[in-house]
C-alpha positions in Angstrom: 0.0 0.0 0.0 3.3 2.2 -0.2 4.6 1.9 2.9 8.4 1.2 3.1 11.2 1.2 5.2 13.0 -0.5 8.0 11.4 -3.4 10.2 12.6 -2.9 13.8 12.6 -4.6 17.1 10.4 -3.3 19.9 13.0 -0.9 21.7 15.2 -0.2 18.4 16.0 3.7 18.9 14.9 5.0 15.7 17.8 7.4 13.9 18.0 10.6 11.6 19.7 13.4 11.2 18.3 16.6 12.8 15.4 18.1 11.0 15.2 15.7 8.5 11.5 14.3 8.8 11.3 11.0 11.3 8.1 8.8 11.2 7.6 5.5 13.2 4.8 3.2 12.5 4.2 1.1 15.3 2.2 -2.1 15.5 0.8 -2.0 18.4 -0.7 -5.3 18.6 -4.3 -6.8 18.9 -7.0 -4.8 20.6 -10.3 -6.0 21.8 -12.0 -8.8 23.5 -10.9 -12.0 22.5 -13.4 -13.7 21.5 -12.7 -17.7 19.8 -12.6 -17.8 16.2 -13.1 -14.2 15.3 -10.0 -12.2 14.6 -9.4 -9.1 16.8 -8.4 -5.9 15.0 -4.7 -4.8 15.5 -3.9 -1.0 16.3 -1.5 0.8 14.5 -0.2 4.0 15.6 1.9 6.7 13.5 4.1 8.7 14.8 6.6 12.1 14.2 9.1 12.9 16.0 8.9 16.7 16.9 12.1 18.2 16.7 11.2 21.5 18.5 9.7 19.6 20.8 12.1 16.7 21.6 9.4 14.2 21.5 7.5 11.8 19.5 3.6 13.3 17.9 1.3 11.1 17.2 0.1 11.8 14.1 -2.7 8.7 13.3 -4.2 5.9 14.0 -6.1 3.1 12.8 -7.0 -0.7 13.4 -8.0 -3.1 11.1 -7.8 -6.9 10.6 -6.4 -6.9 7.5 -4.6 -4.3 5.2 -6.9 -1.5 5.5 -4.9 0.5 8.2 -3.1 1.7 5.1 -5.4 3.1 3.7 -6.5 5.1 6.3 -2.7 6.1 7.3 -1.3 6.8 4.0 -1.8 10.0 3.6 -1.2 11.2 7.3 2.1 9.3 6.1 2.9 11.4 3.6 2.1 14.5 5.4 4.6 13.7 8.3 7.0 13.0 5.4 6.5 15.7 3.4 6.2 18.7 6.1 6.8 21.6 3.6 6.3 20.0 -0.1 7.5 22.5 -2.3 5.0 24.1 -4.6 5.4 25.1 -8.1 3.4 26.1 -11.1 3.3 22.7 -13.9 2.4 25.0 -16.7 4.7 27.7 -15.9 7.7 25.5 -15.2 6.8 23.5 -18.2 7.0 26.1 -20.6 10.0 27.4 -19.7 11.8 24.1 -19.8 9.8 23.9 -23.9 11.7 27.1 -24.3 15.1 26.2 -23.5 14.9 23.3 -25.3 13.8 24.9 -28.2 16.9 27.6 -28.1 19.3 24.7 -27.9 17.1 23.0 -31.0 17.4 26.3 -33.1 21.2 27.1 -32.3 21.9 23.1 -33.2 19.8 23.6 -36.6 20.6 27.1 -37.7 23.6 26.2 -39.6 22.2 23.0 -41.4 20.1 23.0 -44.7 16.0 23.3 -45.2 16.1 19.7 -46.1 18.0 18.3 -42.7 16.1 20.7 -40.7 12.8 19.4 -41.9 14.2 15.7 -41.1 15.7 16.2 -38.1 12.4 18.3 -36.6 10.4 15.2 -38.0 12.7 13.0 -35.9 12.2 15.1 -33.0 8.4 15.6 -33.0 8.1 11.3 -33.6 10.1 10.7 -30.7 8.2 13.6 -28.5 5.1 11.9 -29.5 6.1 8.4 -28.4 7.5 10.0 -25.0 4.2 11.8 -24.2 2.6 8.1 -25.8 4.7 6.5 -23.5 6.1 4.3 -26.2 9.5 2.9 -26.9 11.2 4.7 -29.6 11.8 2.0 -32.6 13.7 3.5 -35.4 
């Protein structure tokens, strides 16, 4: 469910450098009555570790029998994992990058013939079309 990462021992001191996002998930083990032949759900905490605090956060929890804690912790995951995620404009950033590419295509092209030109933009556009296609180039 996209959870990775390390598999400790209870008692394992978890380790990062100093501001650098920390996240525990604990399995915390069965909850509820035991009751015979019914499966008790199992708690699962996450946690941050609070640097300006100097102390662990809990930051979710779930319980589930199966694999549906994930689902409910994945994106309080990513959160703790992602404090500050960086935004930025797609479109903006996108054209800019199409410009610069299309400098270096016009210095690269300037000094060869109409005919090359035409082949080598033909080339170019095929192979864009099979990136955006997401389609192994075959020529």
């Amino acid at each position: 469910m996209g959870f990775e990462g390390k598999v400790c021992r209870p008692g394992t001191r978890a380790e990062a450098r100093p501001g650098e996002p920390l996240v525990v998930l604990e399995g915390a083990g069965p909850i509820g009555e035991c009751s015979r032949g019914k499966p008790r759900d199992l708690l699962w905490i996450l946690w941050r570790y609070d640097w300006g605090e100097g102390g662990w956060a809990e930051v979710g929890r779930a319980q589930a029998t199966n694999w549906e804690w994930a689902i409910t912790l994945r994106e309080a995951a990513w959160r703790a994992l992602n404090p500050d995620p960086k935004l930025y404009d797609v479109s903006r950033s996108g054209r800019e990058l199409a410009e610069e590419i299309m400098l270096l295509v016009d210095a690269r092209l300037k000094e060869q013939s109409a005919d090359i030109q035409a082949s080598a933009l033909s080339a170019v556009y095929d192979r864009v079309a099979c990136r955006i296609a997401n389609v192994p180039v075959s020529f």
